[in-house]
mmCIF file of the N, C-alpha and C atoms, coordinates in Angstrom:
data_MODEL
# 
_entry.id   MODEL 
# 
loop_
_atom_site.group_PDB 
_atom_site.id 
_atom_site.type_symbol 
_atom_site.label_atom_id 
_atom_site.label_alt_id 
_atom_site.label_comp_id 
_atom_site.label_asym_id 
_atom_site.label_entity_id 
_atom_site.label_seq_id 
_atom_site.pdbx_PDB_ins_code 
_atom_site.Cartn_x 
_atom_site.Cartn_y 
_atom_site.Cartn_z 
_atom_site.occupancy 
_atom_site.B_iso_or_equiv 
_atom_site.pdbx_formal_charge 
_atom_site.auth_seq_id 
_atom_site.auth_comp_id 
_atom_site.auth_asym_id 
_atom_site.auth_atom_id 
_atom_site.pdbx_PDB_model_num 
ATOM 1   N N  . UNK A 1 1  ? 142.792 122.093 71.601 1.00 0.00 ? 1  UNK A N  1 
ATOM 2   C CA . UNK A 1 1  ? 143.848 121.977 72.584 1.00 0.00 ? 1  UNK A CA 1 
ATOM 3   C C  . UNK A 1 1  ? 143.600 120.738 73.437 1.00 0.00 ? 1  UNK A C  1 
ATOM 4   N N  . UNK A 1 2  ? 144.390 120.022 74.338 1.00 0.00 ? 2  UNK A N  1 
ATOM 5   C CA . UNK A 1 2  ? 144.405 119.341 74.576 1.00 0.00 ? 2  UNK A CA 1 
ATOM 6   C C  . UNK A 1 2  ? 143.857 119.191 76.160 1.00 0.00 ? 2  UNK A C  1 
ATOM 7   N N  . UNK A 1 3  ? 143.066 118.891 76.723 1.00 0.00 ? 3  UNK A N  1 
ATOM 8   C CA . UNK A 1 3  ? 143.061 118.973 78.015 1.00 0.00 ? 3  UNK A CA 1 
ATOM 9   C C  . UNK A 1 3  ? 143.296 117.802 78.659 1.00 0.00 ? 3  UNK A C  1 
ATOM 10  N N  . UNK A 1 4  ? 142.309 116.600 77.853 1.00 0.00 ? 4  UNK A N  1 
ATOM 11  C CA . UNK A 1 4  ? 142.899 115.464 78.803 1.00 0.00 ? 4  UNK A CA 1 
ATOM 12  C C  . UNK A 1 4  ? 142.245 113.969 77.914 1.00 0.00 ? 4  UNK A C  1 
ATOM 13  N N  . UNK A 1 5  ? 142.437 112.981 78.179 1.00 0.00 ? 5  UNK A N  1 
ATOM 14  C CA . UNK A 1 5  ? 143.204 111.635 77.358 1.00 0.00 ? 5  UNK A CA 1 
ATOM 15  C C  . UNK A 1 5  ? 141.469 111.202 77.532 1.00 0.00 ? 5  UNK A C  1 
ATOM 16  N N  . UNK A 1 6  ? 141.120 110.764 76.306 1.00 0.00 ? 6  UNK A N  1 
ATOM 17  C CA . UNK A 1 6  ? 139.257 110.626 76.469 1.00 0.00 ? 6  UNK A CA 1 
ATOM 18  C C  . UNK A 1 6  ? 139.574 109.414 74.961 1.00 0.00 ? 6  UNK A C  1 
ATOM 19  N N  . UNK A 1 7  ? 138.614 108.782 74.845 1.00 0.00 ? 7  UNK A N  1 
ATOM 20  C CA . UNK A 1 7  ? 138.579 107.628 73.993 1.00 0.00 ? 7  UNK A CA 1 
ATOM 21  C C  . UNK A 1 7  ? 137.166 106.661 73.667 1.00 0.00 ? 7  UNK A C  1 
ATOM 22  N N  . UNK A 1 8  ? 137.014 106.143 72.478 1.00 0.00 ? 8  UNK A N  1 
ATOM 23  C CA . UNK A 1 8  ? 135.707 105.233 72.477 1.00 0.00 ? 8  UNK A CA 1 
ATOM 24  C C  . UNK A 1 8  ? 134.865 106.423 72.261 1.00 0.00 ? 8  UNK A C  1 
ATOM 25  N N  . UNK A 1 9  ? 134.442 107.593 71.470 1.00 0.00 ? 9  UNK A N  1 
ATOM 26  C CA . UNK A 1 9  ? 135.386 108.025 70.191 1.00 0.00 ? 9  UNK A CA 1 
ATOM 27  C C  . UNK A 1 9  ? 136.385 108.871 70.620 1.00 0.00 ? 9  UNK A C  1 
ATOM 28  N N  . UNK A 1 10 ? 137.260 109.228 70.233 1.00 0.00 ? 10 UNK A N  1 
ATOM 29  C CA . UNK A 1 10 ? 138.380 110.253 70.755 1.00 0.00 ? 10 UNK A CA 1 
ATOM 30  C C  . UNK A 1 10 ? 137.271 111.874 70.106 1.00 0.00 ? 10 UNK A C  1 
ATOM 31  N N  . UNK A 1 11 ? 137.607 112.682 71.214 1.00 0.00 ? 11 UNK A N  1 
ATOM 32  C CA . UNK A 1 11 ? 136.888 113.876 70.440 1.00 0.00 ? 11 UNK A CA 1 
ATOM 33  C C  . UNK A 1 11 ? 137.611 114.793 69.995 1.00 0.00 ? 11 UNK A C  1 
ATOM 34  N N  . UNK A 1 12 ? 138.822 114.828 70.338 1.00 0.00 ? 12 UNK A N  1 
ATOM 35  C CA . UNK A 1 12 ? 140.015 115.696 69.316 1.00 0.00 ? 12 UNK A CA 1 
ATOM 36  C C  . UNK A 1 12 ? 141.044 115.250 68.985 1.00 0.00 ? 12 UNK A C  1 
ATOM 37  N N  . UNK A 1 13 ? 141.288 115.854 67.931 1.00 0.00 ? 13 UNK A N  1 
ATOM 38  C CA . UNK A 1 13 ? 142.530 115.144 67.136 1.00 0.00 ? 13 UNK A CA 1 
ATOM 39  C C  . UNK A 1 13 ? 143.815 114.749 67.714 1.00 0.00 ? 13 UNK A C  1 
ATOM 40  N N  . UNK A 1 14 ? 143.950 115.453 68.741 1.00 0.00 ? 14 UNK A N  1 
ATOM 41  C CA . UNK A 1 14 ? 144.859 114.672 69.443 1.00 0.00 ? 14 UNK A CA 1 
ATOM 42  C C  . UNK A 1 14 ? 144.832 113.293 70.505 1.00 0.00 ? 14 UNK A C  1 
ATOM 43  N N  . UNK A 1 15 ? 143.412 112.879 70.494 1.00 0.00 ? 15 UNK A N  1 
ATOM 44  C CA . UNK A 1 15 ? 143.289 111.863 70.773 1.00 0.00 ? 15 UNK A CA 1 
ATOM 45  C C  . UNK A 1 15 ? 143.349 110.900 70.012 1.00 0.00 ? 15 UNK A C  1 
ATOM 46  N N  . UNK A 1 16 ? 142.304 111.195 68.707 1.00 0.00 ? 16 UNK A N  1 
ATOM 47  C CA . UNK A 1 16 ? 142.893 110.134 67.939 1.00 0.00 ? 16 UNK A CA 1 
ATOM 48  C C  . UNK A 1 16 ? 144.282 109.992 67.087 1.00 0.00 ? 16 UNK A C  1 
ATOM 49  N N  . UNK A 1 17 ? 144.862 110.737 67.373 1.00 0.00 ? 17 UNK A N  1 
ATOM 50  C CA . UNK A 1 17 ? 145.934 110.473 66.382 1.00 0.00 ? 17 UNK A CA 1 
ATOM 51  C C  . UNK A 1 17 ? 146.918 109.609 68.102 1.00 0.00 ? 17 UNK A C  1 
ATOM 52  N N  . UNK A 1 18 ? 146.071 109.843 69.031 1.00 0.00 ? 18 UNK A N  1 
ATOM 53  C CA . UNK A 1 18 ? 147.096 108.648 70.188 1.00 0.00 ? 18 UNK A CA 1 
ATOM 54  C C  . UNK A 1 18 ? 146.449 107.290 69.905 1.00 0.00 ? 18 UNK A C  1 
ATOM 55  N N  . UNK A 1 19 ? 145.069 107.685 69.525 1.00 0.00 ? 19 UNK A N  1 
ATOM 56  C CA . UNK A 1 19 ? 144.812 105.872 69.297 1.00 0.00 ? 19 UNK A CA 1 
ATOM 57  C C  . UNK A 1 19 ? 144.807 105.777 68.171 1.00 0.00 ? 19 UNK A C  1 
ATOM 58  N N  . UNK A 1 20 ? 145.369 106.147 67.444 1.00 0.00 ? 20 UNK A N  1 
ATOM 59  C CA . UNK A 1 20 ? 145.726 105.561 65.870 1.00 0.00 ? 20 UNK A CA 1 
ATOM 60  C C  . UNK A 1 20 ? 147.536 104.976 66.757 1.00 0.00 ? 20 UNK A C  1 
ATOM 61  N N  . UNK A 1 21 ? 147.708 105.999 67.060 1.00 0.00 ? 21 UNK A N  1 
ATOM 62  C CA . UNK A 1 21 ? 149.239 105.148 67.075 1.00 0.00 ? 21 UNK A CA 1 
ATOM 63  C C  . UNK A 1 21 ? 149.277 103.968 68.075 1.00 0.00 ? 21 UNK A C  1 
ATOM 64  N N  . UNK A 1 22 ? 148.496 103.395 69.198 1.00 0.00 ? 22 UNK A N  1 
ATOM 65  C CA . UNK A 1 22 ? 147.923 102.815 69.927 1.00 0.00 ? 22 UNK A CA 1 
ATOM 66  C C  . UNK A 1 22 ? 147.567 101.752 69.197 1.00 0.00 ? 22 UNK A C  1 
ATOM 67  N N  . UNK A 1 23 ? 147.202 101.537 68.094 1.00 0.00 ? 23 UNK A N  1 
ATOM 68  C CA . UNK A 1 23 ? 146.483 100.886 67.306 1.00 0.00 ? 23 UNK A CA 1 
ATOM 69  C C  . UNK A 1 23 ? 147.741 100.162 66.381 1.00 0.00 ? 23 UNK A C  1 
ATOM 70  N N  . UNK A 1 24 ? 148.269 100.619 65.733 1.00 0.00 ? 24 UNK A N  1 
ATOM 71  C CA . UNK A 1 24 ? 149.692 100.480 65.122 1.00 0.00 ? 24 UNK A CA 1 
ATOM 72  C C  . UNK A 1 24 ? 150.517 99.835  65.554 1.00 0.00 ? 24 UNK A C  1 
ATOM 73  N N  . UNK A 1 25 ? 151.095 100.291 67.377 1.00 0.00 ? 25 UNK A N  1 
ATOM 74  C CA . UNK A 1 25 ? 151.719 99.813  68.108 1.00 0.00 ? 25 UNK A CA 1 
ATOM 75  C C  . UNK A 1 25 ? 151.678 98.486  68.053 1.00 0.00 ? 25 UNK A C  1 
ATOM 76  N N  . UNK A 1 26 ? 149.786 98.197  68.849 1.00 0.00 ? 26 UNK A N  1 
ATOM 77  C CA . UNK A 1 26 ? 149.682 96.963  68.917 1.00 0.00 ? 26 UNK A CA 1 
ATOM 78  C C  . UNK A 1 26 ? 150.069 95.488  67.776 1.00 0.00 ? 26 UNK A C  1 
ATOM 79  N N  . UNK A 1 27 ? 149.494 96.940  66.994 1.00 0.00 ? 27 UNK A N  1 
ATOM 80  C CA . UNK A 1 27 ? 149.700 95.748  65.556 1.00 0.00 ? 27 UNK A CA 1 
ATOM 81  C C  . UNK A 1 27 ? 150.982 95.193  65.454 1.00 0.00 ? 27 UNK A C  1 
ATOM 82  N N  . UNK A 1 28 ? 152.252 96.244  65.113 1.00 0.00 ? 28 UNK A N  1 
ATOM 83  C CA . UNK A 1 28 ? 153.457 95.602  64.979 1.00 0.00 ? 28 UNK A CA 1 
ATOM 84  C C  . UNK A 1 28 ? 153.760 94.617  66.107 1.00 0.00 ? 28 UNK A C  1 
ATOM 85  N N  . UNK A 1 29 ? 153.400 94.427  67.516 1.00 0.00 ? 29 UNK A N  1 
ATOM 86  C CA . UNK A 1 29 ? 153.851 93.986  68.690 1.00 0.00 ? 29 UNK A CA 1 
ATOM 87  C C  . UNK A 1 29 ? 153.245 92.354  68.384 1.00 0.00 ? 29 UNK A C  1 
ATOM 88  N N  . UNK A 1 30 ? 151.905 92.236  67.854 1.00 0.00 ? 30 UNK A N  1 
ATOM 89  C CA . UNK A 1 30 ? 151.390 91.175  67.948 1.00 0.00 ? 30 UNK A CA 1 
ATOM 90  C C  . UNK A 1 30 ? 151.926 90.487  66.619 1.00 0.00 ? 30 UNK A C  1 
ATOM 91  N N  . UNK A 1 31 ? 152.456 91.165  65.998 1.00 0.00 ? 31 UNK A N  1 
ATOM 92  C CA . UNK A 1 31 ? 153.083 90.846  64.754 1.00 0.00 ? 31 UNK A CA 1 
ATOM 93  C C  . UNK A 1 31 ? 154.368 89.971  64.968 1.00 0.00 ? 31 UNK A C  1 
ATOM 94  N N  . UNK A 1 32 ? 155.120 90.931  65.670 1.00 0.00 ? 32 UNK A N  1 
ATOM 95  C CA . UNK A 1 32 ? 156.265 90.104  65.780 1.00 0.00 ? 32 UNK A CA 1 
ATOM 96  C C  . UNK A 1 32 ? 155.931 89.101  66.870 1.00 0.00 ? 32 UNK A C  1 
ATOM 97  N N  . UNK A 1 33 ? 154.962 88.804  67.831 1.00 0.00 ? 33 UNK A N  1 
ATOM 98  C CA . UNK A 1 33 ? 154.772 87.456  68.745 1.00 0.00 ? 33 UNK A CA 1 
ATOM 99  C C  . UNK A 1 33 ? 154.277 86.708  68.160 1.00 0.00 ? 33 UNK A C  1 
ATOM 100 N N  . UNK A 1 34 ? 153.500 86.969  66.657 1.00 0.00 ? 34 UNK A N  1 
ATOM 101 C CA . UNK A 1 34 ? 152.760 85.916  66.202 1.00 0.00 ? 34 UNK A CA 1 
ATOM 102 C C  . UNK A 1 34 ? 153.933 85.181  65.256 1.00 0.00 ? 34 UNK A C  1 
ATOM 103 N N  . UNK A 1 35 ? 155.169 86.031  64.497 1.00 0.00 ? 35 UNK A N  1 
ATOM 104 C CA . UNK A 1 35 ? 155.751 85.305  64.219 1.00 0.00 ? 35 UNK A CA 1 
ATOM 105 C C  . UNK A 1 35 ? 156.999 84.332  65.123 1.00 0.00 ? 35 UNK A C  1 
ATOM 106 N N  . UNK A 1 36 ? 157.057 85.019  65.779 1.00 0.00 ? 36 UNK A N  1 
ATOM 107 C CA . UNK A 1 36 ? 157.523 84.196  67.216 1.00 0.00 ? 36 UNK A CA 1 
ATOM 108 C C  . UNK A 1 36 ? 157.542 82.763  67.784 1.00 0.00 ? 36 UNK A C  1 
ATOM 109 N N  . UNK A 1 37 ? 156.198 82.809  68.034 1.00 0.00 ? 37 UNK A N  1 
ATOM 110 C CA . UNK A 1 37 ? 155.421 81.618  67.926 1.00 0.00 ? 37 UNK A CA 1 
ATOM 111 C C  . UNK A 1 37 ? 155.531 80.766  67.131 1.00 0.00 ? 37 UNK A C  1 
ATOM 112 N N  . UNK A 1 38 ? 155.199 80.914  65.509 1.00 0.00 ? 38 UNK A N  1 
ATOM 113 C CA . UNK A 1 38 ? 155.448 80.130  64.563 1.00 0.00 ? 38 UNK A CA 1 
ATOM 114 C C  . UNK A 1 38 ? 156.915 79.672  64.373 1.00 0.00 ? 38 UNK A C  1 
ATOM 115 N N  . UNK A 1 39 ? 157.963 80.424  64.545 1.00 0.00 ? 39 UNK A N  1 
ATOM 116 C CA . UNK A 1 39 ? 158.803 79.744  64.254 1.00 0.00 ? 39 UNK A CA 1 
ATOM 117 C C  . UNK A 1 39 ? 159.159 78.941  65.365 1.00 0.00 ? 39 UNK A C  1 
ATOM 118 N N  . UNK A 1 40 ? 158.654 79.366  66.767 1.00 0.00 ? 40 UNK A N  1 
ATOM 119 C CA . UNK A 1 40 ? 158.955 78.112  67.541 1.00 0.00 ? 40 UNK A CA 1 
ATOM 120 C C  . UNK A 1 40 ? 158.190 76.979  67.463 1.00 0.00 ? 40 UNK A C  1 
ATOM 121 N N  . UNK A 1 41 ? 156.682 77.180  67.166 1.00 0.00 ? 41 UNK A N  1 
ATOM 122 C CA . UNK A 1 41 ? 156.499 75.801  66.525 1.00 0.00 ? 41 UNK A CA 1 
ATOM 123 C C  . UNK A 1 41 ? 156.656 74.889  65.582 1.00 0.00 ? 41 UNK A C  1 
ATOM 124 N N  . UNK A 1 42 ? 157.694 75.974  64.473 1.00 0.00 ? 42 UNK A N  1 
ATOM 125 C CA . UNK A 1 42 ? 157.885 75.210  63.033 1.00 0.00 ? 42 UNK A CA 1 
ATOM 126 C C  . UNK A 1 42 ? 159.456 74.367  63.865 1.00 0.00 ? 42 UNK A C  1 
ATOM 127 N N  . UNK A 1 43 ? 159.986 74.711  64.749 1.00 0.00 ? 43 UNK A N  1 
ATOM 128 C CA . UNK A 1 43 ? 161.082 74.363  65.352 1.00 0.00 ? 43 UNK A CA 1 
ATOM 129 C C  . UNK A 1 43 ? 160.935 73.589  66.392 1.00 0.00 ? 43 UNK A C  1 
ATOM 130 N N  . UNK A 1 44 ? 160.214 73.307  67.074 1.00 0.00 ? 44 UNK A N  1 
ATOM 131 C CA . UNK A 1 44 ? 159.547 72.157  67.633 1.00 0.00 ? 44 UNK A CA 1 
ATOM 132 C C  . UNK A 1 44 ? 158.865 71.256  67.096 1.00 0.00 ? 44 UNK A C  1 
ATOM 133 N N  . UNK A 1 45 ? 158.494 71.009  65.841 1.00 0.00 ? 45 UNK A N  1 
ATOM 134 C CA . UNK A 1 45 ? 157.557 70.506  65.542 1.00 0.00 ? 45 UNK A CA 1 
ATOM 135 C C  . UNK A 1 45 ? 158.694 69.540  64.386 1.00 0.00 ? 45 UNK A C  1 
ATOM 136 N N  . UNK A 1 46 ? 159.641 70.230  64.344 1.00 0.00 ? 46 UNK A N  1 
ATOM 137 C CA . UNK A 1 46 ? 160.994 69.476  63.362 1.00 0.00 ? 46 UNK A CA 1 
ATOM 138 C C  . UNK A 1 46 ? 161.780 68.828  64.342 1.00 0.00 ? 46 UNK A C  1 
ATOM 139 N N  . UNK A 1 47 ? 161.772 68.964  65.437 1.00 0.00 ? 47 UNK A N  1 
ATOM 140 C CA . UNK A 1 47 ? 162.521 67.949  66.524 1.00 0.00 ? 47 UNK A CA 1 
ATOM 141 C C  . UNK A 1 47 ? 162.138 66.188  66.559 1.00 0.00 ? 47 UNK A C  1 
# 
């Protein structure tokens, strides 16, 4: 059961399954800024 939000290791499954998705999140987020980036520099860089 859940009592309260613990991490660095998570000790129940409902922790880690918050930092698995925590983890995911980040990923897609830095994903789309990293392509972000690139196309503004492939677009600056054609000016």
């Amino acid at each position: 059961m859940f009592e309260a939000r613990n991490r660095r290791p998570p000790r129940d499954p409902f922790n880690a399954i918050l930092s698995l998705g925590y983890i995911l999140h980040s990923q897609v987020v830095f994903g789309f800024i990293r392509k972000w980036i690139r196309s503004l520099y492939r677009f600056l860089s054609s000016t």
